[in-house]
N, C-alpha and C positions, 0 to 999 in steps of 0.2 A: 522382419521384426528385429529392432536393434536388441543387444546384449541386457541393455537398462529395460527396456520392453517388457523384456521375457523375465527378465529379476521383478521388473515392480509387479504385473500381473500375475506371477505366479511365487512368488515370494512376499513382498511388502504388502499387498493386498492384504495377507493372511494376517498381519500383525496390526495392534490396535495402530488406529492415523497418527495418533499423538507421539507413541511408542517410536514408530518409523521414522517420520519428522527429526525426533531427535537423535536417533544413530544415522539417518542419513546427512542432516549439518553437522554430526562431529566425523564423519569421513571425509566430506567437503572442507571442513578444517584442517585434517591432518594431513590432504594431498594441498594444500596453498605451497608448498614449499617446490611442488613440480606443478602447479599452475602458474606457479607467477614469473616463469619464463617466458611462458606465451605475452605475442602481442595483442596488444587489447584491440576487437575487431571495428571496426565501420569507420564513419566519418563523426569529425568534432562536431560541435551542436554549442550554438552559444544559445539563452537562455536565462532568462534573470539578472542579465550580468556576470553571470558564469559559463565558464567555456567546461560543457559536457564531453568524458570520451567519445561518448558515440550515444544515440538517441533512447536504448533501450535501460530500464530501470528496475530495480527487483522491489514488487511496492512493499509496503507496510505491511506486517504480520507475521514473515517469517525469520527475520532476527529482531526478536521485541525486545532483545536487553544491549543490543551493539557489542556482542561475544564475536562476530564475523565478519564482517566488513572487508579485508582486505582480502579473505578468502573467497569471497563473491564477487568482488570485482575482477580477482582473477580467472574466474569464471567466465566474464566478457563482461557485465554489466556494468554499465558507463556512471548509472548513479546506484545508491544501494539507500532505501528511507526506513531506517531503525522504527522499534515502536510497534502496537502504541504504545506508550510511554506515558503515566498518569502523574501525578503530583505525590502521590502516596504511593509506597509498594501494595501489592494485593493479589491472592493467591490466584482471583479467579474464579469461573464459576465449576462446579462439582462435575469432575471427571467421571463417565468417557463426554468428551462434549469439542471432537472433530471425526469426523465422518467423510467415506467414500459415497459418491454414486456415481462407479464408472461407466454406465452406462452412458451417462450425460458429460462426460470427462469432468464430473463438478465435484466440489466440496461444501459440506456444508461444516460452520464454526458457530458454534456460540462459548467461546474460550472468555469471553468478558474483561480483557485486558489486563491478564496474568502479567506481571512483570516485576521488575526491583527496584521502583520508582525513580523518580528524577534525580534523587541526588547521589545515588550508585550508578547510576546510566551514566548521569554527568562528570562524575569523577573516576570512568572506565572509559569516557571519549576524551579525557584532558588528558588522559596517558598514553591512547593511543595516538592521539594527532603529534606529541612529541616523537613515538615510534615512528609511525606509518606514514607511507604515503596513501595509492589506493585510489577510489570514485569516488565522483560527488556525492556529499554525506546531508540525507535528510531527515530530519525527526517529526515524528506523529504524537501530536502531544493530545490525549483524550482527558476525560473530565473522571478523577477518582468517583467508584461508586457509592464510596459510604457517604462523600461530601453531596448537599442535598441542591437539587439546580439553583435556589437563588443564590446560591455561595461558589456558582461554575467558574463566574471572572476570577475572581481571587487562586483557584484551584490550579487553573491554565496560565495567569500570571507566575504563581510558583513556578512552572516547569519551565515556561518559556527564559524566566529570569535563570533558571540554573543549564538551561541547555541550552537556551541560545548564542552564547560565548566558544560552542565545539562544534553548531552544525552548519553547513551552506546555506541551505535554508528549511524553514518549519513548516511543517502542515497541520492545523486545526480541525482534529476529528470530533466532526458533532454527528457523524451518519451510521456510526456501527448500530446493531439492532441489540446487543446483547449486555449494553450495560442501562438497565431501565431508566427512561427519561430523557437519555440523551438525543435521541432525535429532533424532540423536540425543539432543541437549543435550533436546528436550521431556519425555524422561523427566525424573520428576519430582523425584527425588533429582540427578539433574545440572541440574537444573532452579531449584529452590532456591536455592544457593549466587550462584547469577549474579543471579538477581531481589534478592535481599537487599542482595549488593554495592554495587549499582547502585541501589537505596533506599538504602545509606549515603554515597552522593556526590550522588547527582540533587537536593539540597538542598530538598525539598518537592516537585521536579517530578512531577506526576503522570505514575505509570507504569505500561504495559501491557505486556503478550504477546502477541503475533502467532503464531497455531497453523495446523497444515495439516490441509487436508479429507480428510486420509487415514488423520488419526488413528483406530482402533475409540473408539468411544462410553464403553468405563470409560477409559480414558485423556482422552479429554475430559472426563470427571467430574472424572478425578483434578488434569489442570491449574485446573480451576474451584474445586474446591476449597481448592487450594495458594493459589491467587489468594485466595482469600477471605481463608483464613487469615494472609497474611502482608499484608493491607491492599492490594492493586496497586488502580491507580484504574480497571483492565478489561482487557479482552481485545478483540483484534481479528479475526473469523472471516469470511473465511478467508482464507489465503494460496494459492498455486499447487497443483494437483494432479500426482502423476504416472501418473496412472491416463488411458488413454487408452481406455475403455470407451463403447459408442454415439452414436460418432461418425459424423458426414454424409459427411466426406469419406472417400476412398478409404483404402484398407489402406496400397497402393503409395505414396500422397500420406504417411501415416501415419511411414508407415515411413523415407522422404526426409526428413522432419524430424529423426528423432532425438527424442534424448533433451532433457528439460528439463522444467519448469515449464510447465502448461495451465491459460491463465485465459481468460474471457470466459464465452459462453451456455452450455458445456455443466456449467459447474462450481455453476451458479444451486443445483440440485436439493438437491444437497450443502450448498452453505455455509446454505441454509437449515435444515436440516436442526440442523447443529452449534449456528448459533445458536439455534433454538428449545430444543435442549437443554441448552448453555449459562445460558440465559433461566429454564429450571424450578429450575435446581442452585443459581445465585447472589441468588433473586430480585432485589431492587430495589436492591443492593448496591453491584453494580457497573458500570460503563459498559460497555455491548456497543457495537463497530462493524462493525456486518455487510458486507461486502465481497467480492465474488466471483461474477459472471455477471449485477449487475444492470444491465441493457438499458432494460424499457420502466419507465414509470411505476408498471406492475401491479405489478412485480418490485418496486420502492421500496419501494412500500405493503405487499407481503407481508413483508419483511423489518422494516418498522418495525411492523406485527402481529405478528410473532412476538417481537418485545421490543427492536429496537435502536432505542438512543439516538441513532445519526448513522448513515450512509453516508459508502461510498466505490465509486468506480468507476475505472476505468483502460480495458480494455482496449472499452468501448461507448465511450468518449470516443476513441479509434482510429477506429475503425469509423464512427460517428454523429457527428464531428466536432465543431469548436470551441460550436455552439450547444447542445448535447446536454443538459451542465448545467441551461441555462436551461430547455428544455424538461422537463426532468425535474421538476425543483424548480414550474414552472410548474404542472404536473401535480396533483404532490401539492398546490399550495393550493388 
């Protein structure tokens, strides 16, 4: 058992997830200054029209305000996707609302896209790109939840017009569970309107869609194909599940969490799944980022077999700690 092992299990367990989260990214900050000697590990990856360090990515949710970024990339992660990031600031939903169930190595969130909105996100990446160098930088732009869905385009134009001038490229989150309504928008006729918008502001920035593992499989066709048809530069599969099916831990334990968003090991089976069918529909078209329960090296490797162009991981970089990256990426060369 590594050092981080024995501290997260028997230490950070103990402390609320949210509490932890955020004294373990401001240690991650304060050591960037002895990470960022290290060479950044694996092989390039081009992609979008951009040349990635190396394939692996730290996805969306744990730096939602772009306070870190070059700290995470010195960590090893080849891209680093701020956010989400909504058009308006917003507190969030009502605290405690991130949970362990390490049994399942998962977590579950229903945080509701806490953040300092797009034009404090945007005018903290115009300062850093003058500073920094760093990873490929990408923004997850959600839909504010006071703004009511027929007013989504306009909500997602806002953001995308103020951040897409700082990021590599964008990703349109309509899959999280926790800001009501918003799934909705995946159907595909509500779906459309927003993708287009946001292609007529993002000024060339390459643009994806981030979908949930919950979607039935013609409804994944149907985003894949939308996506083809109207040029986006990919899709990202997968986002949070709310399906809480063949789980380790208890019912009891289950049920004490609540409602929210389920990522880590048990969602692996699924987002593979989406992406390999994603992979047949779009062929070589477009960018796949598989993301969702991968853990060991194996897990890497099955998802870039089934077609993805890069990774991302979040909730194994919890659990397996600051070297996890490295080891991954290690792995796969």
């Amino acid at each position: 058992m590594s050092l981080y092992s024995t501290l997260f299990d028997h230490g950070l367990t103990r402390l609320d997830a949210e509490k932890a989260h955020r004294l373990g990214f401001r240690a991650v900050r304060a050591a960037r200054p002895a990470l960022a000697r290290r060479r950044a590990p694996g092989a390039p990856v081009t992609a979008m029209g951009l040349t990635f360090p190396n394939v692996l990515g730290l996805a969306a949710g744990f730096d939602k305000n772009a306070v870190g970024i070059a700290a995470l990339g010195a960590l090893g992660f080849g891209h680093v996707e701020v956010g989400t990031v909504t058009g308006e600031p917003q507190p969030g939903n009502d605290k405690p609302r991130l949970f362990r169930l390490p049994a399942d190595r998962a977590v579950v969130n229903r945080m509701g896209f806490n953040n300092d909105g797009a034009e404090v996100v945007a005018a903290r990446l115009a300062a850093r790109r003058r500073r920094d160098g760093g990873p490929v930088l990408g923004v997850n732009i959600g839909r504010t939840k006071v703004v009511p869905e027929d007013a989504a385009v306009g909500d997602y134009e806002k953001s995308a017009r103020l951040l897409a001038p700082h990021a590599d490229y964008l990703v349109i989150n309509v899959s999280s569970p926790n800001t009501p309504g918003l799934r909705n928008l995946q159907a595909v006729e509500k779906l459309e309107p927003i993708l287009r918008a946001v292609q007529d502001v993002a000024g060339g920035v390459p643009l994806l869609v981030k979908i949930a593992p919950d979607l039935p499989d013609d409804d994944v066709i149907a985003v894949a194909d939308l996506a083809t048809a109207i040029g986006l530069a990919g899709i990202v599969a997968t986002n949070t599940t709310i399906s809480r099916e063949g789980l380790a831990s208890s019912p009891a334990q289950v049920a004490a969490v609540g409602a929210g968003g389920l990522s880590g090991r048990p969602l692996a089976a699924r987002s593979l799944e989406v992406l390999r069918l994603l992979r047949s529909r779009v062929g070589d078209g477009l960018t796949l980022i598989g993301v969702g329960g991968i853990t060991t090296v194996e897990d890497a490797q099955a998802r870039i077999d089934a077609g993805a162009d890069l990774l991302q991981g979040y909730t194994a970089f919890v659990y397996e700690g600051p070297g996890w990256p490295r080891r991954i990426l290690k792995g796969l060369s």
